[in-house]
ZAMARGU-4260 file (C-alpha; in steps of 0.2 Angstrom, whole numbers, plus 5000, padded with zeros to 4 digits):
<rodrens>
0) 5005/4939/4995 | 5015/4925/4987 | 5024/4910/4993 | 5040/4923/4990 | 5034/4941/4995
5) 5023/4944/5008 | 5015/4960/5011 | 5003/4968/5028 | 4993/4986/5027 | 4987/4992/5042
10) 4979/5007/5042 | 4975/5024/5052 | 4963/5031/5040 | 4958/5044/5049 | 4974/5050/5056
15) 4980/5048/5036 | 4994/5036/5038 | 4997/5019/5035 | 5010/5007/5044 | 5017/4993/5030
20) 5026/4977/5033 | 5037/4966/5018 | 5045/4953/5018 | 5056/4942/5003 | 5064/4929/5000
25) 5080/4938/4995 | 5094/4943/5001 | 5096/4960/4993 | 5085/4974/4990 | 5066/4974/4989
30) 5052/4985/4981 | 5032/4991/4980 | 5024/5004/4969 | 5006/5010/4971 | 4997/5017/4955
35) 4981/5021/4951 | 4968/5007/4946 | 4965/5020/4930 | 4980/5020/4924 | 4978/5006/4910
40) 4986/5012/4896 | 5003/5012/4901 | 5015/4999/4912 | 5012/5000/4931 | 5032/5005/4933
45) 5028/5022/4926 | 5026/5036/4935 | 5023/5026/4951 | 5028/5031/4968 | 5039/5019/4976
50) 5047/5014/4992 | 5063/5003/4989 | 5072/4995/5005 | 5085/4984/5010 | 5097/4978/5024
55) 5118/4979/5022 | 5128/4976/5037 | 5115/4978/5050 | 5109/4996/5043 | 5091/4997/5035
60) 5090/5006/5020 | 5070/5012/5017 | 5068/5025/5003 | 5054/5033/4996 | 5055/5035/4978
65) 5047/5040/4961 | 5048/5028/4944 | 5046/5041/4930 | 5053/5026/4918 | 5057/5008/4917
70) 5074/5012/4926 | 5080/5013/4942 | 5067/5024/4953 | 5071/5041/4960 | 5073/5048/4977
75) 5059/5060/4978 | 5070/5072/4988 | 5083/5073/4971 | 5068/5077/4961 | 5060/5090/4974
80) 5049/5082/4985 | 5051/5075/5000 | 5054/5059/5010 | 5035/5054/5016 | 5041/5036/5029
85) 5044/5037/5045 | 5046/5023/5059 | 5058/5012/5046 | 5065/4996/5053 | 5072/4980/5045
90) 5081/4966/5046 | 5087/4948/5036 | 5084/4933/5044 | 5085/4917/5036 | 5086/4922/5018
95) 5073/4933/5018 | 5071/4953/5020 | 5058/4959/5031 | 5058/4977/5033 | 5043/4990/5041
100) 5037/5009/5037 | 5023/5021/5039 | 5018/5032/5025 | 5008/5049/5028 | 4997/5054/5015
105) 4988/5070/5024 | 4986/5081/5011 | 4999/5093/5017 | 5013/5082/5017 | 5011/5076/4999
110) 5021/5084/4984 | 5021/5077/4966 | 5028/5059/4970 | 5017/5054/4981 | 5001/5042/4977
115) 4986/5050/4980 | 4978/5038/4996 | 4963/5043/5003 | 4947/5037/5011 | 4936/5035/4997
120) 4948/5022/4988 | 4941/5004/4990 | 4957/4997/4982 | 4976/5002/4978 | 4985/4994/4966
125) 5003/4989/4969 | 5017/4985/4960 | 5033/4973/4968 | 5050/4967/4964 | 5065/4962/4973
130) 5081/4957/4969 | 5084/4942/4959 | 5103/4941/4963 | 5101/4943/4983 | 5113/4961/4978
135) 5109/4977/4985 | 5112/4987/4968 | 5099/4993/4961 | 5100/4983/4944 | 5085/4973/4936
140) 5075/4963/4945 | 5072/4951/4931 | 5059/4937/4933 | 5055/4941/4951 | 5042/4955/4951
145) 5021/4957/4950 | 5008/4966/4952 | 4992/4965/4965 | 4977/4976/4971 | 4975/4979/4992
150) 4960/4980/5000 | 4961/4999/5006 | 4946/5004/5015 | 4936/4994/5025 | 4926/5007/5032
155) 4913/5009/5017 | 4902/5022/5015 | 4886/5024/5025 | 4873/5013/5018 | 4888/5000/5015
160) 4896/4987/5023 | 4912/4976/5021 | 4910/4960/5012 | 4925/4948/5018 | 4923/4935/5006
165) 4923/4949/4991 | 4935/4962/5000 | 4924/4974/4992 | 4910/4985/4999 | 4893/4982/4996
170) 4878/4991/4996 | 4866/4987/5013 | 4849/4977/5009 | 4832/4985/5008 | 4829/4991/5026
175) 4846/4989/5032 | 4858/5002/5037 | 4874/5006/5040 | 4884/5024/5045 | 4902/5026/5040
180) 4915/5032/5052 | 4902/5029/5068 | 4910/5016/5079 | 4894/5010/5083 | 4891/5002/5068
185) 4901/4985/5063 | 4912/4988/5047 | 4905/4970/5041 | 4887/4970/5041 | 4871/4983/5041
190) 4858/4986/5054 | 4840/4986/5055 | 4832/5002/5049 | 4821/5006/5067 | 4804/5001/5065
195) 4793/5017/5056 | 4809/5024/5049 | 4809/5015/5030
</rodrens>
């Protein structure tokens, strides 16, 4: 998040979807990519899924996409795959673009452009842009892009707990215990291990 792209994740981890909102200040068209915290050795434009969206005339426009080069990104249905959003809204208001989607990523629904999310991931790291020109064409965005990492699961593995302050997960203390997926158990703190049971 930045004073001029703003970004919400809220996910259904076990249903394997996510719903997204994103707003900036801009006019024109608007962008994120999600790559893999590994992938060091090369810029966070390549080979990067994408979802590119914008508003003209009252229609929203919300595209999922694949950057195979520091160009314009692909629709992944030209290049075979398929178009994984669903629930697409948008709208301008005020000199900004704020536009919503939900992205699947149950395993049989992906294809070969589509970031690999899943439960184990602590983190995703994302890529933005948006126009510099408030234009719909899909030209470069200049000065006006970054890169971030999202807290992806908070639901840590058993043994672990969420740590706000961190957005990471950490490992429970001696005699403490936590177990993943039980919606008995707080997502940001461990329990006491029952007495007898160390």
């Amino acid at each position: 998040t930045t004073e001029i792209y703003t970004l919400s994740l809220h996910d259904a981890l076990p249903i394997l979807y996510f719903d997204m909102a994103v707003a900036a200040r801009t006019i024109g068209w608007l962008g994120i990519g999600f790559y893999d915290a590994k992938e060091t050795d090369h810029h966070a434009m390549l080979n990067t899924d994408m979802v590119l969206a914008w508003v003209q005339d009252g229609t929203v426009f919300i595209e999922d996409r694949f950057a195979s080069a520091l160009d314009t990104p692909n629709l992944d249905v030209t290049l075979g795959g398929t178009d994984q959003l669903s629930n697409k809204e948008g709208q301008q208001v005020g000199g900004f673009t704020y536009v919503r989607f939900r992205r699947s990523f149950r395993p049989a629904d992906l294809d070969d452009f589509d970031y690999g999310f899943g439960m184990e991931l602590d983190h995703v790291k994302v890529v933005f842009a948006y126009s510099s020109v408030n234009s719909n064409q899909l030209v470069y965005h200049g000065p006006t892009r970054g890169y971030g990492t999202l807290t992806w699961n908070t639901n840590c593995s058993t043994n672990f707990f969420f740590d706000i302050l961190s957005a990471t997960c950490q490992a429970c203390s001696f005699g403490y215990y936590r177990i993943a997926w039980d919606p008995r158990y707080v997502l940001t703190r461990c329990e006491r291990c029952p007495a007898g049971t160390l």
